[in-house]
Each structure stands twice: as C-alpha cells, then as structure tokens.
N, CA, C and O of each residue as an XYZ file, in Angstrom:
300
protein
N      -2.761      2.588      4.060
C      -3.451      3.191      5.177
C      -4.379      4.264      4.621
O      -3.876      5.245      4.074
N      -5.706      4.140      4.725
C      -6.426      5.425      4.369
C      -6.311      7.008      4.972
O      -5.594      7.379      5.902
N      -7.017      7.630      4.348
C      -6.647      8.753      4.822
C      -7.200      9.209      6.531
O      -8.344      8.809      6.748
N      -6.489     10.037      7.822
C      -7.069     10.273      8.706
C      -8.431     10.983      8.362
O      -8.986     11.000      7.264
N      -8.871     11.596      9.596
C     -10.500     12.318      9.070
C     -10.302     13.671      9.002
O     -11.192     14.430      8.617
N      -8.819     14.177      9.466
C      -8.194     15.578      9.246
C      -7.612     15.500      8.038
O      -7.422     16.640      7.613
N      -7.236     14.654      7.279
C      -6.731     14.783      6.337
C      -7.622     14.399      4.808
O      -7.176     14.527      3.668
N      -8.966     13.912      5.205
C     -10.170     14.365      3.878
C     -10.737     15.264      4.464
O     -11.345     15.881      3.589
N     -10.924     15.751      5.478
C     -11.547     17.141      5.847
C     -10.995     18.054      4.617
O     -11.710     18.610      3.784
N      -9.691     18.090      4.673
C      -8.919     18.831      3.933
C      -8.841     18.766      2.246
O      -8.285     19.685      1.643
N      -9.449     17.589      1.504
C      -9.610     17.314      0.855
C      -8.217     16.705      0.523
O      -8.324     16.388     -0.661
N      -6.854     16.344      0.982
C      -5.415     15.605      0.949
C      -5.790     14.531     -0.560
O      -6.527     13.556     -0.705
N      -5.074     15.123     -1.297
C      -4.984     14.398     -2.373
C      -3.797     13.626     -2.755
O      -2.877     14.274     -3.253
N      -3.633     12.231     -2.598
C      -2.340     11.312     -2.584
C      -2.169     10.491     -3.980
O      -2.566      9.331     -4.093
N      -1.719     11.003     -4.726
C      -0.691     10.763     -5.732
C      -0.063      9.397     -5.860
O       0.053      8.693     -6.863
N       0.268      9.210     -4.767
C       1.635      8.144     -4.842
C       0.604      6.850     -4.978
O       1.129      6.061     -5.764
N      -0.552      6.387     -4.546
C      -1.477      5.406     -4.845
C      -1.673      5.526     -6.166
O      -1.378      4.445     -6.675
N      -2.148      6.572     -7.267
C      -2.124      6.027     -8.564
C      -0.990      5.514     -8.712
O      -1.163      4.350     -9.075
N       0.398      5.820     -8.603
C       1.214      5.694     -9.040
C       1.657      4.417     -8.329
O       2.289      3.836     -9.211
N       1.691      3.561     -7.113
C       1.746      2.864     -6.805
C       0.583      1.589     -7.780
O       1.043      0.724     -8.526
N      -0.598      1.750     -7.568
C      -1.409      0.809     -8.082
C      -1.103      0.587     -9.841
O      -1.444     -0.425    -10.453
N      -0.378      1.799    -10.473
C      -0.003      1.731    -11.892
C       0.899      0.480    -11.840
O       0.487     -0.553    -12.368
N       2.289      0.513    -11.141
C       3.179      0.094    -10.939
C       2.853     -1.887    -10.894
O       3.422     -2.748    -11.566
N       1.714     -2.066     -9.809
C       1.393     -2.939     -9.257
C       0.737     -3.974    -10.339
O       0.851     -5.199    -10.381
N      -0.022     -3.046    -11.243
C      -0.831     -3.390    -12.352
C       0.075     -4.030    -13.496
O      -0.249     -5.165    -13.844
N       1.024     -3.520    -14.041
C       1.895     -3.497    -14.250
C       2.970     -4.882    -14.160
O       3.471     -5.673    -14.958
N       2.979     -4.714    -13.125
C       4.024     -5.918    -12.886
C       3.086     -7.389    -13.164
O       3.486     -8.427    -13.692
N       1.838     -7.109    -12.666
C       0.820     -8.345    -12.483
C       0.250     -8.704    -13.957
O      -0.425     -9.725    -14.089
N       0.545     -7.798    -15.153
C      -0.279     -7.635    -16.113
C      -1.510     -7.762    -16.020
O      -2.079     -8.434    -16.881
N      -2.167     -7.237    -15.100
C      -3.736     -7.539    -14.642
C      -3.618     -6.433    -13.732
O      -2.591     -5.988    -13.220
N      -5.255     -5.903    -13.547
C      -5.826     -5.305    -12.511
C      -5.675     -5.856    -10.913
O      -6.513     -6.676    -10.537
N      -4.706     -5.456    -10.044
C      -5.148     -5.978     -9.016
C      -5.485     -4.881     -7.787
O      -5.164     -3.704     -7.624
N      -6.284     -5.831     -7.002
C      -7.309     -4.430     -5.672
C      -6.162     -4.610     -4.422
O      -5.544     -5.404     -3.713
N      -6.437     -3.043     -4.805
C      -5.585     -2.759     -3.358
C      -6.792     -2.192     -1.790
O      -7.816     -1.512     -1.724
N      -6.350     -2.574     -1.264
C      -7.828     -1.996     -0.060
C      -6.537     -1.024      1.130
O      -5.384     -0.973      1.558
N      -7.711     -0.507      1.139
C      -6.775      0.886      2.743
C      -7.540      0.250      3.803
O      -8.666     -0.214      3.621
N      -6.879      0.232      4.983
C      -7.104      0.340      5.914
C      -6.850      1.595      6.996
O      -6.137      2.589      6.856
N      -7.799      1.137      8.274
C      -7.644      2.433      9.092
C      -6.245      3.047      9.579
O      -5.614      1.994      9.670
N      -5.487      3.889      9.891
C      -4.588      4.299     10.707
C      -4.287      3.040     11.424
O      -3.748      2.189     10.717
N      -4.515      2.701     12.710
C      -4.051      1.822     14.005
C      -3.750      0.508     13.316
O      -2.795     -0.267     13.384
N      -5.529      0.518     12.237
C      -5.418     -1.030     12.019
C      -3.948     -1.276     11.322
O      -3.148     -2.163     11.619
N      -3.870     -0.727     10.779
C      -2.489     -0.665      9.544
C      -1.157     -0.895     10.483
O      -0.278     -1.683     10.136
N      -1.092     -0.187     11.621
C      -0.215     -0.397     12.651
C      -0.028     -1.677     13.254
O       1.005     -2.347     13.265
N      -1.155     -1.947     13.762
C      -1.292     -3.387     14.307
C      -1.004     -4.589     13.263
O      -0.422     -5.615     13.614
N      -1.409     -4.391     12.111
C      -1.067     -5.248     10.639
C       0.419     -5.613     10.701
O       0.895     -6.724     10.933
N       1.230     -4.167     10.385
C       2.265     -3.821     10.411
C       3.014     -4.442     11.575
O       4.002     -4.910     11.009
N       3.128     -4.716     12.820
C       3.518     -5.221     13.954
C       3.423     -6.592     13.517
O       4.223     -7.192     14.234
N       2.809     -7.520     12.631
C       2.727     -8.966     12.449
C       3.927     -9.313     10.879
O       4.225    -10.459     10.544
N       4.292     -8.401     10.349
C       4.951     -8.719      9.012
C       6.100     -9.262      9.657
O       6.738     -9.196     10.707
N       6.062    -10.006      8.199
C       7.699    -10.953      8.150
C       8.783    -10.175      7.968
O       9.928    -10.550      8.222
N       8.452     -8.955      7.479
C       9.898     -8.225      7.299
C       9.032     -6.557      7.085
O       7.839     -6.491      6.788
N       9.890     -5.365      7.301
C       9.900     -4.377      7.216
C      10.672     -3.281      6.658
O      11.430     -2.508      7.244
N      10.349     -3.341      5.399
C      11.675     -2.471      4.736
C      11.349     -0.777      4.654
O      10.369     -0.216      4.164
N      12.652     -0.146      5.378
C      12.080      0.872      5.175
C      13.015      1.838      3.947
O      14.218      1.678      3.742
N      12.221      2.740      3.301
C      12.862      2.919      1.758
C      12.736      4.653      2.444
O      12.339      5.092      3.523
N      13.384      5.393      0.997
C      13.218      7.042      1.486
C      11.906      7.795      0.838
O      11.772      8.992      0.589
N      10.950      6.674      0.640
C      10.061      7.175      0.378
C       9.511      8.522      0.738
O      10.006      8.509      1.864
N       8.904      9.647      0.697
C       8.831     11.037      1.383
C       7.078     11.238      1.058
O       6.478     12.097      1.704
N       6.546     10.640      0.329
C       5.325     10.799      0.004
C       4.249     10.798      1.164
O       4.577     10.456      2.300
N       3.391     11.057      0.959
C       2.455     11.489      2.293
C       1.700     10.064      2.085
O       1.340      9.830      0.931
N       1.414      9.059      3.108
C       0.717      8.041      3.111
C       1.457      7.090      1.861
O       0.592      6.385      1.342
N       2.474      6.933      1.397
C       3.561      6.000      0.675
C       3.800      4.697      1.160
O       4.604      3.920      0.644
N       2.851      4.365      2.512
C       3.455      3.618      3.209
C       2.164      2.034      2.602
O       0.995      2.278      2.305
N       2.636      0.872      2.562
C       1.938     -0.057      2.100
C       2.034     -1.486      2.613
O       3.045     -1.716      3.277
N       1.373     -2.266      2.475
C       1.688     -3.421      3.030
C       1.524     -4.761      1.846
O       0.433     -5.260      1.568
N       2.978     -5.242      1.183
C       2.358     -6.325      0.338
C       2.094     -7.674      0.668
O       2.639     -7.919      1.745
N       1.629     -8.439      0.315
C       1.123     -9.394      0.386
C       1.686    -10.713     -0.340
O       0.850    -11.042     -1.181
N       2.592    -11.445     -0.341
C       3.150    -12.334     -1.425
C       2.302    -14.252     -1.117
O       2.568    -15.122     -0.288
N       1.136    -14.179     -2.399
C       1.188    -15.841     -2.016
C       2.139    -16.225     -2.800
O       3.059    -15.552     -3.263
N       1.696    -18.265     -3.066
C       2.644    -18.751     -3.706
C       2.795    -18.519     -4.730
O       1.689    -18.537     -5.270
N       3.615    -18.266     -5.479
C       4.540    -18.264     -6.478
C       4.352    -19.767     -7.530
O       5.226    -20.594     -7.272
N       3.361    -20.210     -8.641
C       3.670    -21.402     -9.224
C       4.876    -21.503    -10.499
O       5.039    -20.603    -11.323
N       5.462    -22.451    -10.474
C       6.706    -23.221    -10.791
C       6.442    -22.571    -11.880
O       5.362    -22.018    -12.090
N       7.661    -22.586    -12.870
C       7.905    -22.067    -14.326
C       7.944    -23.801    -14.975
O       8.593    -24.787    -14.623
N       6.845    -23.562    -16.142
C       6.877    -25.303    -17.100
C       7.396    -25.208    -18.367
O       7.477    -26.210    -19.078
C-alpha cells in the first residue's frame, strides 16, 4: 500500500519495504518489482484474496499482498 498524502507530507520513511523487497530478491535469486498501490485500492484487492494471514508484524505500512503463479515441476 503506498504511502497516504499525510504521511509523505511528512516525509514517513518505511524501512520494512527495503527490507521486505531484500528478502523477496533473495528468495527469487533475481530482481523482482514490487508496485504500491493506493490505500482503498489495496483494501478492495485485499477483500478478493484466497487467504489472509495475519502475522505481528508492527511496522508502519508492513502490510503486502503476494502473488503466487505456477510453480514448474522439479526435472
């Protein structure tokens, strides 16, 4: 979810996205793009998932939405 417009007013600097996209990179051994969306939209997104896990994450904007395609077979 990107940031509200009160919260770059403020200049809100969020952490947990490097550290998330490190993570992500990481696992993928490759660069992959993450995109923000608005507040609501993210809500409304969120209202269509297959599942919703919620963790004790505490971070300000920590919140994410992944995406899983298929998976190809191990040869």
């Amino acid at each position: 979810m990107e940031l509200v417009q009160s919260d770059k007013d403020q200049g809100l600097e969020t952490p947990v996205w490097t550290e998330y996209q490190k993570l992500i990179d990481e696992a993928e051994h490759k660069k992959i793009k993450m995109a923000q969306m608005e507040r609501f939209a993210y809500y409304e997104r969120a209202k269509k998932a297959y599942a919703v896990v919620a963790t004790g994450e505490t971070a300000l904007y920590g919140n994410l939405i992944l995406k899983k395609g298929v998976i190809a077979g191990q040869q």
